[in-house]
Structure formats: structure tokens, C-alpha cells
DRENDO-1510 file (C-alpha; in Angstrom, 1 decimal, always signed):
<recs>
REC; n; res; u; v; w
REC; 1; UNK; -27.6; -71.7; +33.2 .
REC; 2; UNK; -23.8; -72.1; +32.6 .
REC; 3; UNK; -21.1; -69.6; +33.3 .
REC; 4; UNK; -20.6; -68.3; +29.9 .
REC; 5; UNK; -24.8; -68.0; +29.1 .
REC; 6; UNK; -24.5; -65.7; +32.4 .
REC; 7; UNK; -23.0; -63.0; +30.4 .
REC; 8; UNK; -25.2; -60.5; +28.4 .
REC; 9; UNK; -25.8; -61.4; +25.3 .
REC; 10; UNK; -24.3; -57.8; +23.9 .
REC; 11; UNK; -20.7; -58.6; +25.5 .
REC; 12; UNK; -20.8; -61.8; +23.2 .
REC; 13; UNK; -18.4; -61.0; +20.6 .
REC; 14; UNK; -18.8; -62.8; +17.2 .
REC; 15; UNK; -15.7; -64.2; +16.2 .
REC; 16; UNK; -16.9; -62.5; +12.7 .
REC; 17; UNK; -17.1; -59.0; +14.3 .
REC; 18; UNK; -13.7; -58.6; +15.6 .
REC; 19; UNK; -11.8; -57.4; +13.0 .
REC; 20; UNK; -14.4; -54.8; +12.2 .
REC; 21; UNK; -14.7; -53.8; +16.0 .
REC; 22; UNK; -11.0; -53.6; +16.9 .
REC; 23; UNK; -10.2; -50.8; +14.2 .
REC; 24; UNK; -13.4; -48.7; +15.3 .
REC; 25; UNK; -12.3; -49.0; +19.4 .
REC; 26; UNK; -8.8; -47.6; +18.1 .
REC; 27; UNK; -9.8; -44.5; +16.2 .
REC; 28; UNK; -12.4; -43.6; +18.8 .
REC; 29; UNK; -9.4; -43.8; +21.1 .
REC; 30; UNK; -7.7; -41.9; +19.1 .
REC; 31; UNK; -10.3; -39.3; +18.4 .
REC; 32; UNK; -10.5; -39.1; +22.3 .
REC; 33; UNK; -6.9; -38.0; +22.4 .
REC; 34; UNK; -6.8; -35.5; +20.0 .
REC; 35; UNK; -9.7; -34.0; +21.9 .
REC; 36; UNK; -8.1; -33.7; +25.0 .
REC; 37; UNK; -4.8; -32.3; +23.6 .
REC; 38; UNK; -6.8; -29.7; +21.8 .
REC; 39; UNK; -8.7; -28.9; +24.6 .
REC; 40; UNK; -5.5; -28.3; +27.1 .
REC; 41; UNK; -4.1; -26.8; +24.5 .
REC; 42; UNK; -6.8; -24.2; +24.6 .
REC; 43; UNK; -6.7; -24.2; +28.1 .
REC; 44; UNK; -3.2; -23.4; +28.4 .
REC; 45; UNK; -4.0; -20.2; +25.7 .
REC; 46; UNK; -7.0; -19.1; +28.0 .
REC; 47; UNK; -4.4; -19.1; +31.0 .
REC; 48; UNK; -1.3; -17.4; +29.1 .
REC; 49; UNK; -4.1; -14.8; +27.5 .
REC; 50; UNK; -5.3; -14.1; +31.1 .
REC; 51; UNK; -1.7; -14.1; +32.2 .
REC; 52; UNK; -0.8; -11.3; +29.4 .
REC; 53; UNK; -4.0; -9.4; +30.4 .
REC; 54; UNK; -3.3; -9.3; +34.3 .
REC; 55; UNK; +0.0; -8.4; +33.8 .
REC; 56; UNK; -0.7; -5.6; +31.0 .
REC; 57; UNK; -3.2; -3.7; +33.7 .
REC; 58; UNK; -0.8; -4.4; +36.2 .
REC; 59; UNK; +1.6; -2.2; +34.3 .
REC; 60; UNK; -0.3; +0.2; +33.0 .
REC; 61; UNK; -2.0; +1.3; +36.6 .
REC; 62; UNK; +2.1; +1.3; +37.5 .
REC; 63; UNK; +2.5; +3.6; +34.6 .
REC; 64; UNK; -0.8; +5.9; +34.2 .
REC; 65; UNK; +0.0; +7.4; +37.6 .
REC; 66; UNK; +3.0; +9.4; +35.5 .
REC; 67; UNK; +2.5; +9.6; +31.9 .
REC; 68; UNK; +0.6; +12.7; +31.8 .
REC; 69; UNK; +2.5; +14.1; +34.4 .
REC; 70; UNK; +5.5; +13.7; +32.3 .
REC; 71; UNK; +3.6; +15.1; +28.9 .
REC; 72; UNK; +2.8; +17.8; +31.2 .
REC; 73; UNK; +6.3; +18.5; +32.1 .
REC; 74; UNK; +5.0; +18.4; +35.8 .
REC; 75; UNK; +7.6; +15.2; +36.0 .
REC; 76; UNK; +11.2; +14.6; +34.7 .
REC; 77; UNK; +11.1; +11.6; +32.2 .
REC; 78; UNK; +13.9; +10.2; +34.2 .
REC; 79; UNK; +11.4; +9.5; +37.0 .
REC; 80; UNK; +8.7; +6.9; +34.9 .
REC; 81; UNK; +12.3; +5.3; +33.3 .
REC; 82; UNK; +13.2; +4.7; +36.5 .
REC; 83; UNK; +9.6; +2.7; +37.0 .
REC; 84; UNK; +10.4; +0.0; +34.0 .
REC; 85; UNK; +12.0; -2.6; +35.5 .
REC; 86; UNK; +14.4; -5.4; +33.4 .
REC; 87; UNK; +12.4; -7.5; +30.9 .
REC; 88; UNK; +9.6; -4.9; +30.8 .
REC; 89; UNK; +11.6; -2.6; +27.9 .
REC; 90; UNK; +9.0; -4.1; +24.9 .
REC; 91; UNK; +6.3; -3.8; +27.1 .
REC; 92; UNK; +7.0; -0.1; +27.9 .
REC; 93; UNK; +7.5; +0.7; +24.3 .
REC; 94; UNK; +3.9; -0.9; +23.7 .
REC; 95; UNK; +2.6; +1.3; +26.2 .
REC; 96; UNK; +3.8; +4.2; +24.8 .
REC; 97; UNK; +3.2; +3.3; +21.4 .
REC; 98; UNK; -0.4; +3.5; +22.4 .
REC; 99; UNK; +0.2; +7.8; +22.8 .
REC; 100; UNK; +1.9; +8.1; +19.5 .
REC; 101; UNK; +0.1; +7.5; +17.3 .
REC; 102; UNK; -2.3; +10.1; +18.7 .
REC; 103; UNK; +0.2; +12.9; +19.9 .
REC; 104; UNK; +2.1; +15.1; +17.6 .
REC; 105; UNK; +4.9; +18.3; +18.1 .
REC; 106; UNK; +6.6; +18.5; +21.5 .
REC; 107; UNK; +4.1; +15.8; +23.1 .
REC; 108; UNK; +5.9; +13.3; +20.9 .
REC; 109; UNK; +9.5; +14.8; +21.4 .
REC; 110; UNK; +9.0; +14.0; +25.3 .
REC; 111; UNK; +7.4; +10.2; +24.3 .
REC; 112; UNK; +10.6; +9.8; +22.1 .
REC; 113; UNK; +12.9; +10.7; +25.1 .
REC; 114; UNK; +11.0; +8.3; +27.3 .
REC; 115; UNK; +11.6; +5.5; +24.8 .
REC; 116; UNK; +14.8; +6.3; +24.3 .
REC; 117; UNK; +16.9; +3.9; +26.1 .
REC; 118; UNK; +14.8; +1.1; +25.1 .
REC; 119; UNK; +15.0; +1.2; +21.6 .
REC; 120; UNK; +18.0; -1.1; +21.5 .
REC; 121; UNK; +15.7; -4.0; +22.8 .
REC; 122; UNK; +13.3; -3.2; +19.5 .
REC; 123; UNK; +16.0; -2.8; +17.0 .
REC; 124; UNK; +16.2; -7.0; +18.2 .
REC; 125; UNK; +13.2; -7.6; +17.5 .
REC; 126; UNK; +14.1; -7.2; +13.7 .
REC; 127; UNK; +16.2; -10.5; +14.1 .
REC; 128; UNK; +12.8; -12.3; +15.1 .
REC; 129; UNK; +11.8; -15.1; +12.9 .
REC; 130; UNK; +8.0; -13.7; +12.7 .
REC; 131; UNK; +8.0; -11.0; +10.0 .
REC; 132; UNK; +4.8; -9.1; +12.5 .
REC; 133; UNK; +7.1; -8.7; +15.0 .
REC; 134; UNK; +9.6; -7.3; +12.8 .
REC; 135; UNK; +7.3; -4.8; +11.6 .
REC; 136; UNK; +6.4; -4.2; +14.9 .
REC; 137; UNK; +10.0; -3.1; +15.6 .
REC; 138; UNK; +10.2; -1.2; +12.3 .
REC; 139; UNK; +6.9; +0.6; +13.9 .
REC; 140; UNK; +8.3; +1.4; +17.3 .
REC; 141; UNK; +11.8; +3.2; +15.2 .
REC; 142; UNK; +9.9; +5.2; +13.1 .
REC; 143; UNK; +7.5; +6.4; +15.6 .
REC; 144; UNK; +10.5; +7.5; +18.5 .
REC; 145; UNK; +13.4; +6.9; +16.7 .
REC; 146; UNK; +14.1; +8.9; +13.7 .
REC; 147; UNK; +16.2; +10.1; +12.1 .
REC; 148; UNK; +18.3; +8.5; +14.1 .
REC; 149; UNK; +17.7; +5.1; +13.6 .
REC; 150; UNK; +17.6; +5.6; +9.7 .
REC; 151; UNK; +20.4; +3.4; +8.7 .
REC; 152; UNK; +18.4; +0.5; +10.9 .
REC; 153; UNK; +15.5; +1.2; +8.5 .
REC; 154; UNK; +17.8; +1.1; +5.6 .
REC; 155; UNK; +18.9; -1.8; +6.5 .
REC; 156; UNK; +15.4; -3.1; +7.0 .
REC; 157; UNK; +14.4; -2.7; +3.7 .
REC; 158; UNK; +16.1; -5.7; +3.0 .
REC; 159; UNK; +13.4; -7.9; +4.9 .
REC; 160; UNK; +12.8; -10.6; +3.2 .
REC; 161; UNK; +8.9; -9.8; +3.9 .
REC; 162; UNK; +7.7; -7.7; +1.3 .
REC; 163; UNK; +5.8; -6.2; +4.6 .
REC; 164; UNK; +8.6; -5.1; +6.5 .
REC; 165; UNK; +10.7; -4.0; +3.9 .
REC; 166; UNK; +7.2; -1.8; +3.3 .
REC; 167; UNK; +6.8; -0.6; +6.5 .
REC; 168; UNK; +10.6; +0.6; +6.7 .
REC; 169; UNK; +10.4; +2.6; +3.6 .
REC; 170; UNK; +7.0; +3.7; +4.7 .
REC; 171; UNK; +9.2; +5.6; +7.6 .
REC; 172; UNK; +12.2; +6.6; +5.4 .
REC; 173; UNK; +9.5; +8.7; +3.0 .
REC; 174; UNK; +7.3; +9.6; +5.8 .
REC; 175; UNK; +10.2; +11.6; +7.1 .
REC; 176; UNK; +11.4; +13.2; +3.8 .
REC; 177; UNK; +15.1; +11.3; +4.0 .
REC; 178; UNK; +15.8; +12.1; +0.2 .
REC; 179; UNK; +19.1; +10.7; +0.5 .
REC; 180; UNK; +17.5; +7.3; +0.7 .
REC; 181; UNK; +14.9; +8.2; -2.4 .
REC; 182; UNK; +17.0; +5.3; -4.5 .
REC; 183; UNK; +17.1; +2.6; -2.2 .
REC; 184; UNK; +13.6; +2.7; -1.8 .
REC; 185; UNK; +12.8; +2.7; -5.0 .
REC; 186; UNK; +15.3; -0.3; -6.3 .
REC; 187; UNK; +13.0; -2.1; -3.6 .
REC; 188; UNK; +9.7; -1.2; -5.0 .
REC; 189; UNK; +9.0; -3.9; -7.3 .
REC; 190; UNK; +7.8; -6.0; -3.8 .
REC; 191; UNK; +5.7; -3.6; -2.7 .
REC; 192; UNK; +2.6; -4.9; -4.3 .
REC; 193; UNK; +0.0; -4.5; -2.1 .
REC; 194; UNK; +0.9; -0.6; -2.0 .
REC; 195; UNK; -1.3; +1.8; -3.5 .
REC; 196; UNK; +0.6; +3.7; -6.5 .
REC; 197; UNK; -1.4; +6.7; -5.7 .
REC; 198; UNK; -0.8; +7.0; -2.4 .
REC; 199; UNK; +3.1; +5.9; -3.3 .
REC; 200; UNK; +3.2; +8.5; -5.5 .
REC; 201; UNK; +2.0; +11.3; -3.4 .
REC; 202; UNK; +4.0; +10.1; -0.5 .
REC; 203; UNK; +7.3; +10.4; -2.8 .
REC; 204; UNK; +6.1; +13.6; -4.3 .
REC; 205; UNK; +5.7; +15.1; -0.9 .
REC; 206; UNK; +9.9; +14.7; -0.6 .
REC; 207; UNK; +9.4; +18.0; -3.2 .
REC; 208; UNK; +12.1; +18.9; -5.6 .
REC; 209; UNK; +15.0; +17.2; -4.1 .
REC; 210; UNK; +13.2; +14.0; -5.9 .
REC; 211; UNK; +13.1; +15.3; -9.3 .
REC; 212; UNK; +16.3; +13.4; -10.7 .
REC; 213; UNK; +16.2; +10.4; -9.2 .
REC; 214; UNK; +12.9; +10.2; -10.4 .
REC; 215; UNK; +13.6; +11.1; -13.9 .
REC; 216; UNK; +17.0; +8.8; -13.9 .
REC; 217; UNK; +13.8; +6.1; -12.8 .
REC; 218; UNK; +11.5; +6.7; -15.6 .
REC; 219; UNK; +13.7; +7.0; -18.3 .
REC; 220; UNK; +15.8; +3.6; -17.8 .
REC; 221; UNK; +14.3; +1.1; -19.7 .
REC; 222; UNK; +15.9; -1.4; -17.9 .
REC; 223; UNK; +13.6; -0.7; -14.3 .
REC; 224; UNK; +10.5; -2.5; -14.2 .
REC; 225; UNK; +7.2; -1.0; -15.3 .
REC; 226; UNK; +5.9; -0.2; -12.2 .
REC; 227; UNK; +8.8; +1.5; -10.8 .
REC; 228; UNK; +8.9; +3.6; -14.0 .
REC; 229; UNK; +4.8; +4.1; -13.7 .
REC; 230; UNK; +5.6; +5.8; -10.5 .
REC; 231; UNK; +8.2; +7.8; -11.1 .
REC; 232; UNK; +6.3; +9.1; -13.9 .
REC; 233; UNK; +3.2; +10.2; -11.8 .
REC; 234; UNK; +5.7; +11.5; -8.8 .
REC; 235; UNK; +7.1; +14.0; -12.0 .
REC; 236; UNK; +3.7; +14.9; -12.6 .
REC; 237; UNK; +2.8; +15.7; -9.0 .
REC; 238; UNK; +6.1; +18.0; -9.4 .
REC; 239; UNK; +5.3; +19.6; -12.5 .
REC; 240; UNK; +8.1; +19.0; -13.8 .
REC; 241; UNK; +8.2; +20.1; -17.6 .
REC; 242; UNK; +11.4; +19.5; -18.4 .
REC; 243; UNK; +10.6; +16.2; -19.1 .
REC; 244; UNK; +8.2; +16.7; -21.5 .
REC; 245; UNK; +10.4; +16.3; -24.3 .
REC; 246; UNK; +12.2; +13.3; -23.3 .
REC; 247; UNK; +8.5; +11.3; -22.6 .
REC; 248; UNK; +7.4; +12.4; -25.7 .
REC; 249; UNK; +10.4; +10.9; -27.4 .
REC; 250; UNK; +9.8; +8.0; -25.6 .
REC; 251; UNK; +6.1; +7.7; -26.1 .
REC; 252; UNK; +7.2; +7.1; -30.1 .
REC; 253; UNK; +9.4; +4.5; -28.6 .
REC; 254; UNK; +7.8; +2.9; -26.2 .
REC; 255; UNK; +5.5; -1.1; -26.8 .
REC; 256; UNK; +4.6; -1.9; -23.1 .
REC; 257; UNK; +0.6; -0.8; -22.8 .
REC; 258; UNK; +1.2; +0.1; -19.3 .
REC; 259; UNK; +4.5; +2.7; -19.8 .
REC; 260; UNK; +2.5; +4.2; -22.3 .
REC; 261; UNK; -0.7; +4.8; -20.7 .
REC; 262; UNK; +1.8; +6.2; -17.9 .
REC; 263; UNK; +3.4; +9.0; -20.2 .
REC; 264; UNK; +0.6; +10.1; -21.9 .
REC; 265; UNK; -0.9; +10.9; -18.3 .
REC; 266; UNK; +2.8; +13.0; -18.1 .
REC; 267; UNK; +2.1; +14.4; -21.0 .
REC; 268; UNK; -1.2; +15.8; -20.1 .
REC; 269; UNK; -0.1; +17.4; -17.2 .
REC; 270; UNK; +3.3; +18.4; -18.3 .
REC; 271; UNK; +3.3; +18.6; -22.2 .
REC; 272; UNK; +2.8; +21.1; -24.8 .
REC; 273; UNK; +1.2; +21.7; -28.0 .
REC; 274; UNK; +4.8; +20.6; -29.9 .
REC; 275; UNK; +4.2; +17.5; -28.0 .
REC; 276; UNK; +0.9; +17.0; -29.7 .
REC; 277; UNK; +2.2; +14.5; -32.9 .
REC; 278; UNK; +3.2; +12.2; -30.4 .
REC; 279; UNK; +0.5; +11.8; -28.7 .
REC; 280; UNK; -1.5; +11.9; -31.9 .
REC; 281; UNK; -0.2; +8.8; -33.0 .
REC; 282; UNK; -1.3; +7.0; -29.8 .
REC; 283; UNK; -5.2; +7.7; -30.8 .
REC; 284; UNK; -5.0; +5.1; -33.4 .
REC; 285; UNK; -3.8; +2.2; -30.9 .
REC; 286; UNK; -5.3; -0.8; -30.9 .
REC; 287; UNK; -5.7; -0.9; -27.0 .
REC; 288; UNK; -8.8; +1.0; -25.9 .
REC; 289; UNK; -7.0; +2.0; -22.4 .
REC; 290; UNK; -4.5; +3.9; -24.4 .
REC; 291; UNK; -6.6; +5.5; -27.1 .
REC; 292; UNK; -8.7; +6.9; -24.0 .
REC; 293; UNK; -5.3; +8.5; -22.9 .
REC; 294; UNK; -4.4; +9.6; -25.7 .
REC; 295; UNK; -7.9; +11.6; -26.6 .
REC; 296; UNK; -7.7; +12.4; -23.1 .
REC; 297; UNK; -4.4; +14.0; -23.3 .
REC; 298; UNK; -4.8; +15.9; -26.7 .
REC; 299; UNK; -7.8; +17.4; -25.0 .
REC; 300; UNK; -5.4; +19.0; -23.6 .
REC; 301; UNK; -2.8; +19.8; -26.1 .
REC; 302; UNK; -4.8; +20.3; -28.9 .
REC; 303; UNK; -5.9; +23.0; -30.9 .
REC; 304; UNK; -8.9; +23.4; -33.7 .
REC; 305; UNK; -6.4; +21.9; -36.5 .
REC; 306; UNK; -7.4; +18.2; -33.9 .
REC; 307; UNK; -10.9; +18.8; -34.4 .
REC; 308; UNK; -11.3; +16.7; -37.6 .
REC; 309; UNK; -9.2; +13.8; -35.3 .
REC; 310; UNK; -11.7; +14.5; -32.5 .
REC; 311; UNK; -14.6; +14.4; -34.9 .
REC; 312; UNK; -13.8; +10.8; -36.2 .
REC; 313; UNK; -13.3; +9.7; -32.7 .
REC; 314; UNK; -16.9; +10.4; -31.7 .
REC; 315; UNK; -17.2; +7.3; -34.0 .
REC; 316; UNK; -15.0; +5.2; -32.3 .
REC; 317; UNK; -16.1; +1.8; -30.8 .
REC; 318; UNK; -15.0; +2.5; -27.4 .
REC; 319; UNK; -17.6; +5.2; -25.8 .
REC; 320; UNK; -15.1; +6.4; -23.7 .
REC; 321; UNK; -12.7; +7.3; -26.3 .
REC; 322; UNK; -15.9; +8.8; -28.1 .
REC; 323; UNK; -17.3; +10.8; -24.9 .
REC; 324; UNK; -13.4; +12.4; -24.7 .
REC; 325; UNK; -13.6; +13.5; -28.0 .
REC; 326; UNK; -16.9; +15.3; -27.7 .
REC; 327; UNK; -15.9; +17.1; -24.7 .
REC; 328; UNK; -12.5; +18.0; -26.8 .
REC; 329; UNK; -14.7; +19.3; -29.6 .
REC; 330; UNK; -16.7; +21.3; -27.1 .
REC; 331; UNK; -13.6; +23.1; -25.0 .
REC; 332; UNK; -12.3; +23.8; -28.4 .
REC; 333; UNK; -15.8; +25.7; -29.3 .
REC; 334; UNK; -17.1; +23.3; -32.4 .
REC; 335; UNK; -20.5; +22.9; -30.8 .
REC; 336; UNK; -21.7; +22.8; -34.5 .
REC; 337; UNK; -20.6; +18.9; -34.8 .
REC; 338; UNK; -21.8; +17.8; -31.7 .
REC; 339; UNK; -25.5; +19.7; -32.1 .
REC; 340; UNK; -26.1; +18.3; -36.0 .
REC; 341; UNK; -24.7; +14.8; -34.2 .
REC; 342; UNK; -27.0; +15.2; -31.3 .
REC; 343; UNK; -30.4; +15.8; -33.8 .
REC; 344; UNK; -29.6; +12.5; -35.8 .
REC; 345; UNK; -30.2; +8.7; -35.4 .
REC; 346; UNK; -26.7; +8.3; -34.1 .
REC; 347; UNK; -25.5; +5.9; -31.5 .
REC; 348; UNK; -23.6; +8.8; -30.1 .
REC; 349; UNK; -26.8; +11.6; -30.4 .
REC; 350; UNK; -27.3; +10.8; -26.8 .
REC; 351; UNK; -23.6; +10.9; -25.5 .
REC; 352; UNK; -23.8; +14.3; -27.8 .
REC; 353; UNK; -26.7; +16.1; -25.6 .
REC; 354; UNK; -25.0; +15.1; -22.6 .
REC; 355; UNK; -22.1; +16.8; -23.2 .
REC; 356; UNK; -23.7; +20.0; -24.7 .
REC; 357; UNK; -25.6; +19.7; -21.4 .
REC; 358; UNK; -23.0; +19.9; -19.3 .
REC; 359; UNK; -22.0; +22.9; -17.5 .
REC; 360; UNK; -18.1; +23.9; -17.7 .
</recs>
């Protein structure tokens, strides 16, 4: 046997094979690395994770030994201050972030004095590039901060994360700063992800004192739609029927589907029977959303020269238009129509017992 038969017969390479071979050892080398990377990469999370955790309990067995102690008023606030040591400020406003939220009246008053000095270090934090940290600092000034710190929160309404700029007038209306009523809403066009009901009540619970910049809102046609859609439901909230006039004007006005859906729920709450021809004109839309509004609405306006209006509607293609009607009909006491509907072959003779049925 010669030297190169002594080989096995696996090492022997076919001239053929190589250039299929040499690309497959290099991406399997490859694949190899990118393993290893990923896998001290997660390594080196594990250890920083552990890190954060060790030193997190460290601190807070340092700072449990006080805290209620000071809530108590058994210790002067001075003496946990005196406990947080340089570079721990953000970790001590954690820490007592973690009692605010469930501590309210005088409790919170001695939390706000213990984070005090270190709300510098958080008003920083809003220079951060990551928009959670700056909501995090927008957090940690409403909750021991204001009013104080409004101005920062002004300021922060700016954010050029929709989120931030949310959470900062969040804290401005949370706290009833009616001054700032305007800025907030010039920004609320980016607040998309809000809820408009819960916007509205929020703004509504400012009282009075947001009655005309919420009017100014709703009647310049040159906001956008939502920002007028809101300040029509805050007016509503407020029972404000002053503006019942002016919306009904407007309703005459008025092409965008959306504004007008949004007055004639104004109207409803706030109108009156002279406000009625307006609204009347709306039943005959072309949009099913606003006829619905519109009966809705005269069901509450109305009086027994609508019920030939009403009667037609029970007709209408839309059954919730139709089922509005009927229970207009029925406040307004013509129970006649609906009974000598509810006794024929009608699409609507079932909709008709329903509401004869229904109690109230």
C-alpha cells in the first residue's frame, strides 16, 4: 500500500467537489460565529439582569428599614435622604415610585418631600434618546412634582413621541391646570391612541373654567375634526346651552360626517325644541350614522307635530334609524301606529312589539 492509499478514503477530496465543499465549510463557520456572539451576548444580559436584581434588593433592604417610619412620621424625611448615596437619585425615585401610585393625601405629600431633591436628575431624563425613559421622567414629575414642575410638562408636550407628549398632558389635566387647557389641546391631534371618552371626561372634569376655550375649539373650522369632536362632547359634559344656537347654525353648515354626528349628539343634550328644523334636516342624510343621530336627537326635541317624520322613519332601510323612531313615537304617546304596525306583515311588526314591550 502506498502512502497516499493509506489515507481514508472519505479525506479524498474530488478535485470536482471542492468548489461545492469550500463554500459550505465557510457558512458553517460562519453560522458557528454568530452562535457564539448570540450566545455571550445573552450571557452578558443574564449577568447585567442579575447585576440590576442584586443591587435593586440591596437597596431596597437599605431603604425598607425607614420608609414607613417616615410615612408614619415616626422619622424625619431628612434621615432616609441622607441614606441615598450619589448615582442612586433614579433608583430612589423608582423606589418610591412603587408607593405612589398606591398612596394618596398626606402619605403622598411626605413621598413628594422625600423625592424632592432628586427630581432634577429626572427632569434629565427627558433629554434621553428613548421616548420610555422620557415618559418615565414625565411619570416621576407628575407623581411628586406638581404643580411645580408644570412648565417642564409644558414643555414636554412637545415630545416628539406622540407618547410623551400624552403622558405630559395626561398630568397637566389630571391636576386641573386650566391655564394650560389650549396647549393641550393644539397638541391633540397626535394623541391617537387616546380614548375620546375618557379625553373628554378628563377635560370636563377641569369644570367651568373650560367652557370657552372649548367653545373657541368647536366652533373654528379651521381645527381638525377631532379636536373639534372633543370639544363638543367636553360642552356637553358641561351642559353648556349657550351653545345650542351656534351648533345648530353650524349643523346647517357643516359637510364633514364626523362634525356632524358630533353636534347633533350636542344638540341632544343641550338643544331645544327651536333647534328642532335643524336637526330635522339631518334625518334625510344619506349617511346612516347621521340619520341615527339625528332621529336620536329629535327624540329628544321633538314634539307630536315630528310624529308623521317618525312614522316614515319606521320604514327606513337602516333598523336602527327605524327602532329610534318607534321609541320616539312611543315617548311621544302614538302607540296607535306602532300597535296597527305591530299586527301586520311588516318587516318592522317585530321591531314594533319590542318596543311596545319595553318598560320605560
Amino acid at each position: 500500500m502506498t502512502a497516499n492509499n493509506a489515507w481514508p478514503a472519505f479525506l479524498a477530496l474530488n478535485p470536482m467537489e471542492e468548489p461545492i465543499l469550500a463554500p459550505l465549510n465557510i457558512m458553517v463557520l460562519a453560522l458557528l460565529i454568530v452562535t457564539l456572539v448570540l450566545a455571550l451576548f445573552a450571557i452578558g444580559l443574564r449577568l447585567r439582569n442579575s447585576r440590576h436584581t442584586l443591587l435593586w434588593q440591596s437597596l431596597h433592604a437599605i431603604w425598607d428599614r425607614d420608609i414607613l417610619a417616615v410615612l408614619s412620621e415616626d422619622l424625619d424625611p431628612a434621615h432616609l435622604n441622607r441614606l441615598v448615596e450619589p448615582g442612586q437619585e433614579l433608583n430612589f425615585l423608582r423606589y418610591l415610585a412603587l408607593y405612589a401610585y398606591r398612596l394618596r393625601g398626606s402619605d403622598l405629600e411626605r413621598l413628594s418631600t422625600l423625592a424632592h431633591p432628586y427630581l432634577s436628575h429626572a427632569a434629565r431624563q427627558l433629554e434621553d434618546s428613548d421616548p420610555e425613559v422620557r415618559a418615565w421622567a414625565v411619570n416621576i414629575l407628575n407623581l411628586f412634582g406638581m404643580p411645580n414642575q408644570k412648565h417642564t410638562l409644558l414643555a414636554a408636550l412637545q415630545d416628539s413621541s406622540p407618547t410623551v407628549a400624552m403622558f405630559a398632558a395626561n398630568a397637566l389635566l389630571a391636576h386641573k391646570l386650566t391655564d394650560h387647557l389650549g396647549s393641550v389641546m393644539d397638541q391633540l391631534h397626535r394623541f391617537e391612541k387616546w380614548n375620546l371618552n375618557s379625553l373628554a371626561s378628563l377635560l370636563a372634569s377641569s369644570g367651568i373654567h373650560a367652557i370657552p376655550i372649548m367653545e373657541r375649539i368647536f366652533l373654528d373650522p379651521t381645527r381638525q375634526t377631532r379636536t373639534r369632536v372633543v370639544a363638543a362632547d367636553v360642552l356637553n359634559r358641561l351642559n353648556y346651552y349657550a351653545v345650542a344656537d351656534s351648533a345648530a347654525l353650524l349643523l346647517q353648515q357643516e359637510t364633514d360626517t364626523t362634525m356632524q354626528i358630533a353636534i347633533l349628539r350636542l344638540l341632544s343634550g343641550v338643544g331645544r325644541e327651536r333647534h328642532r328644523a335643524a336637526v330635522r334636516e339631518q334625518c334625510a342624510s344619506t349617511s346612516d350614522s347621521v340619520r341615527v343621530n339625528a332621529m336620536r336627537t329629535l327624540r329628544h326635541l321633538g314634539n307630536r307635530d315630528d310624529c308623521e317624520l317618525f312614522r316614515q322613519a319606521i320604514t327606513d332601510s337602516n333598523p336602527w334609524v327605524a327602532r329610534q323612531a318607534a321609541w320616539a313615537l312611543k315617548s311621544l304617546g302614538d302607540t296607535s301606529s306602532l300597535q296597527a304596525l305591530a299586527l301586520q306583515q311588516h318587516p318592522r311588526a317585530v321591531m314594533a312589539r319590542q318596543v311596545l314591550a319595553e318598560i320605560g
